[in-house]
C-alpha positions as CSV (number, residue, x, y, z in Angstrom):
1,X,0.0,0.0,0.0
2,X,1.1,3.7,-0.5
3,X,1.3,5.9,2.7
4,X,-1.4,8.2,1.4
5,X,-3.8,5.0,1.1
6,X,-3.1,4.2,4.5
7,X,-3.2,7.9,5.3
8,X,-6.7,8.1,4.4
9,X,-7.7,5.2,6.4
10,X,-6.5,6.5,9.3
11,X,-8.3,10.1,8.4
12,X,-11.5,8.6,8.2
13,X,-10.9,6.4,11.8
14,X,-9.9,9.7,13.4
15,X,-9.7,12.5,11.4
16,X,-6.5,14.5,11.5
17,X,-8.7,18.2,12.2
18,X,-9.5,17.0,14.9
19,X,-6.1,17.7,16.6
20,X,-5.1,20.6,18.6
21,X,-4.0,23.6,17.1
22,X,-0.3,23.0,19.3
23,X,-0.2,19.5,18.0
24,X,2.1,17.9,14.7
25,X,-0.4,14.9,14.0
26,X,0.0,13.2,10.4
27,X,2.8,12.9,8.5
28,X,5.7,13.7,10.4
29,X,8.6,11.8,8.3
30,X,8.3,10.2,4.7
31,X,6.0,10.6,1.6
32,X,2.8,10.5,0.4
33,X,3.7,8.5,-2.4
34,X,5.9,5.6,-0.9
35,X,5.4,2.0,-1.0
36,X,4.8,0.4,2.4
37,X,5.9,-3.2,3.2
38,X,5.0,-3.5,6.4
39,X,3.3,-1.6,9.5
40,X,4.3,-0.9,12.9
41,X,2.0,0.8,15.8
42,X,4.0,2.2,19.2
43,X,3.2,4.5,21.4
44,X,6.8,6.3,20.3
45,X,9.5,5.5,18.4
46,X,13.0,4.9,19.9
47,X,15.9,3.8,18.9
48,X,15.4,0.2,19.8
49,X,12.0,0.0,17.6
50,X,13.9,1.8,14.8
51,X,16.8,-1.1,15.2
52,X,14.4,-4.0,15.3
53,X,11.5,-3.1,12.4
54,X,12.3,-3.6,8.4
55,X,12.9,-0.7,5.7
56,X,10.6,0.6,3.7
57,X,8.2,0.3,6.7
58,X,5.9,3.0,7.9
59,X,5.4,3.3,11.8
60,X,2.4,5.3,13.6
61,X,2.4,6.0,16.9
62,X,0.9,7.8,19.5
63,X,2.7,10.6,20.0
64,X,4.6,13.0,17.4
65,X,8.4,12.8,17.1
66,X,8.5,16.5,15.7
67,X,7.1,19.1,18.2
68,X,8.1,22.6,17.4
69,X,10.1,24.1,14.7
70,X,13.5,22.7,14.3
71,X,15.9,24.9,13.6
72,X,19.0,22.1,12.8
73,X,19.5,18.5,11.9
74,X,22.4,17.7,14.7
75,X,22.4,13.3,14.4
76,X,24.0,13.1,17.9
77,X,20.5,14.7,19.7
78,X,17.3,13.3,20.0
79,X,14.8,13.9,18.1
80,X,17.1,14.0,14.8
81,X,19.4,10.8,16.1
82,X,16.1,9.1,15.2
83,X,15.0,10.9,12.5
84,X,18.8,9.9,10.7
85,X,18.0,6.1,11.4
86,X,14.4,6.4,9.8
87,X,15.7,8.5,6.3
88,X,18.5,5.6,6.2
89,X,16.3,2.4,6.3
90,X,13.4,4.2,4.4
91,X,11.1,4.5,7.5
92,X,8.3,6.9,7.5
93,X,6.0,8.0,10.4
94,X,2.5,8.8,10.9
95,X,1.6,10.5,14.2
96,X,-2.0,10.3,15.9
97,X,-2.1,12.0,19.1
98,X,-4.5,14.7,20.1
99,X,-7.3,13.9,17.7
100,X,-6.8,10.0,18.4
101,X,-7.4,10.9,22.1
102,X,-10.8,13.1,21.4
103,X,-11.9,9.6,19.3
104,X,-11.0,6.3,21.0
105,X,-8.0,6.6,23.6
106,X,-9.9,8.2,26.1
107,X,-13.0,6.3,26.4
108,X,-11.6,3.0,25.7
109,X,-9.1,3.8,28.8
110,X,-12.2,4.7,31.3
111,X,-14.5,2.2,30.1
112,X,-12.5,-1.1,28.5
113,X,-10.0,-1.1,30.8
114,X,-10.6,1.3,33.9
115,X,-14.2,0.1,33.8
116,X,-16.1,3.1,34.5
117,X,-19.8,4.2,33.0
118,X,-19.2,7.0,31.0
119,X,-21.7,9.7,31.3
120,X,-20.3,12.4,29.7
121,X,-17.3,13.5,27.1
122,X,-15.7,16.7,26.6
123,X,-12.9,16.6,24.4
124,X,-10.4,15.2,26.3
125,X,-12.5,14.6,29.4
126,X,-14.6,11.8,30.4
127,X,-16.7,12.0,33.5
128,X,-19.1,9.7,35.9
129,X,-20.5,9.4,39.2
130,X,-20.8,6.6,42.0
131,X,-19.1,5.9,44.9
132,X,-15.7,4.5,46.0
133,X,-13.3,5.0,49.0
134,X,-9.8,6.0,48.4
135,X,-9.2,2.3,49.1
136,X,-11.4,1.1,46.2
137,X,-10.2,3.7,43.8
138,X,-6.7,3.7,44.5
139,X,-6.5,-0.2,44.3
140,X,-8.9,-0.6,41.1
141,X,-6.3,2.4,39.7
142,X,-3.2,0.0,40.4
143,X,-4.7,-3.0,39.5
144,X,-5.8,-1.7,35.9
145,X,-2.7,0.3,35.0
146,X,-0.5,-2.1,36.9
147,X,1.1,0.5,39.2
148,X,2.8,-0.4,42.1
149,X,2.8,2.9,43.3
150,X,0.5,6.1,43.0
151,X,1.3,9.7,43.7
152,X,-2.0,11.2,44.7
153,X,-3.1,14.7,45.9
154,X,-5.7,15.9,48.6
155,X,-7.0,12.2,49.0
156,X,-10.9,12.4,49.9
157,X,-12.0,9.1,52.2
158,X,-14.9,8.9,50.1
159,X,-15.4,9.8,46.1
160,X,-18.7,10.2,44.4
161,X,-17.8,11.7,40.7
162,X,-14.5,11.0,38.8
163,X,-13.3,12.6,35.9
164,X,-10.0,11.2,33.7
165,X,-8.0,12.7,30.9
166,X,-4.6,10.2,29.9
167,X,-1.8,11.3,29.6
168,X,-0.7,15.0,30.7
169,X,-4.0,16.4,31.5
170,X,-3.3,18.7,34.1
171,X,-3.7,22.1,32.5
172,X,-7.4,21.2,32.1
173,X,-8.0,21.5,36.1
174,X,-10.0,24.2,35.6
175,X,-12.4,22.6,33.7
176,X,-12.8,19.8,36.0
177,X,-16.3,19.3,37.9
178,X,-15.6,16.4,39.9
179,X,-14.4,15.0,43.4
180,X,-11.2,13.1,41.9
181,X,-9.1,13.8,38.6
182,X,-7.0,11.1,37.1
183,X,-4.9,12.4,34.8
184,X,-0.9,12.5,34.4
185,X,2.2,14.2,34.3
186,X,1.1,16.3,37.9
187,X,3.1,18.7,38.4
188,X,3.8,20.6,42.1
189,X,2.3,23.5,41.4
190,X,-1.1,21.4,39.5
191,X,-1.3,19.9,42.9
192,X,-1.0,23.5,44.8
193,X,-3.8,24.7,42.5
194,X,-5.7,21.3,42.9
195,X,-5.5,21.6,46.8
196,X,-6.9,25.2,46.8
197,X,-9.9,24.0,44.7
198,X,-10.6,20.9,46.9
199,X,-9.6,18.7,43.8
200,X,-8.3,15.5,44.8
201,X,-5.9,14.0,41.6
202,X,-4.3,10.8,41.4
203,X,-1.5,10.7,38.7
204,X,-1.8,8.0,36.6
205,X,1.3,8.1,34.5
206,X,1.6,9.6,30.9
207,X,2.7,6.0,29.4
208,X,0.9,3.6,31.5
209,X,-2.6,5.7,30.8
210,X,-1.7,5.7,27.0
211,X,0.0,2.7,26.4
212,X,-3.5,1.0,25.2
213,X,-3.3,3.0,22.0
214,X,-1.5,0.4,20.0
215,X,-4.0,-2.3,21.1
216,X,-6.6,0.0,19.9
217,X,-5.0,0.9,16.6
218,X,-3.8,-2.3,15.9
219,X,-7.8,-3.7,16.2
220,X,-8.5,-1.4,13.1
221,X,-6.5,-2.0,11.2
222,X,-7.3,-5.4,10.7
223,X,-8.7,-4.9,8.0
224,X,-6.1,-3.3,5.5
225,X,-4.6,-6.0,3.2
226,X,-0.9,-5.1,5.0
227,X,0.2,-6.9,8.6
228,X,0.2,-4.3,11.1
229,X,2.4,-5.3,14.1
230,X,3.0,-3.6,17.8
231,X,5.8,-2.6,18.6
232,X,6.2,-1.9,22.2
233,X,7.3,1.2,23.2
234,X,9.6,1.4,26.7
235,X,8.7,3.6,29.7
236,X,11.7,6.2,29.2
237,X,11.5,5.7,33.8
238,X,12.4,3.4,35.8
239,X,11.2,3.2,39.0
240,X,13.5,2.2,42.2
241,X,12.9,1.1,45.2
């Protein structure tokens, strides 16, 4: 298949105006008009993924490798170290991150897998109500995202509406009309601001909230006649004891 086939497939799953007006979703390396020989879906590419996957492959992740404008091309810094291996081996790259979150990432996370009842989505924002204790929540969050540990902020003893945004979601605090935010990428002065407004927010990591988007993806895409494979992104921390 050419890129721009594939291109439009992915346009009509989740169209590209959907993303933010700060985001680089779509084509961020390659050309429309390439043959592709094979697919791979991560939630970013690294050097090991870049190592491991064939030429004249086309990779789409999660999130953009190219944010900003970039002013040189220096191969011995990231993101351009990357961008060298991809030109060499014929690699192009598709991004689907903002507008990909407004269509499937978010809901699947706070229904499929947190297993919440989604009454209402905003955007980026999906809300309900019921009742848990920080126990319940806090475990159910662990147990889900498979986090050993959680940072959280003003815990409440008992939680009646929860909203949720992956990924880095805390700019949106203002927005939030809720007991609890799960969201991540907290910062210390998001949990200052959360603490004045009563907000209690558990941080739910940036890659272990958005991890799910290859599974996702990689359901779609089923369809194409062109073997779509995951390629698993690592978790750029590590977490010591």
């Amino acid at each position: 298949m050419k890129t721009s086939e594939i291109y439009a497939f992915l346009d009509t799953l989740s169209p590209f105006s959907l993303q933010e007006k700060w985001d680089n979703s779509g084509l961020n390396i390659g050309s429309m008009d390439r043959e592709v020989e094979q697919i791979y879906i991560a939630l970013d590419v690294d050097s090991h993924i870049l190592q491991s996957i064939k030429p004249h492959s086309l990779i789409i992740t999660h999130h953009p490798l190219i944010f900003g404008g970039l002013t040189s091309l220096d191969f011995s810094r990231y993101p351009s170290n990357l961008m060298e291996l991809m030109i060499k081996k014929d690699i192009s790259l598709i991004s689907m991150h903002t507008n990909f979150d407004k269509t499937h990432l978010n809901k699947y996370v706070f229904e499929k897998i947190l297993g919440f009842k989604l009454e209402n989505e905003s955007d980026f924002v999906c809300t309900t109500h019921g009742k848990w204790t920080l126990e319940e929540l806090t475990g159910l969050i662990k147990e889900k995202l498979g986090m050993e540990f959680l940072k959280v902020v003003a815990p409440k003893k008992e939680i009646v509406s929860i909203a949720m945004t992956t990924g880095s979601g805390a700019s949106l605090i203002d927005a939030i009309e809720a007991d609890c935010f799960l969201t991540g990428d907290i910062k210390y002065h998001d949990a200052m601001k959360a603490i004045s407004q009563n907000l209690m927010m558990v941080d739910i990591g940036h890659y272990e909230s958005e991890r799910f988007f290859v599974d996702i993806l990689a359901g779609h895409l089923q369809v194409l006649p062109i073997l779509a494979i995951i390629a698993h992104s690592k978790n750029p921390f590590s977490f010591l004891k």
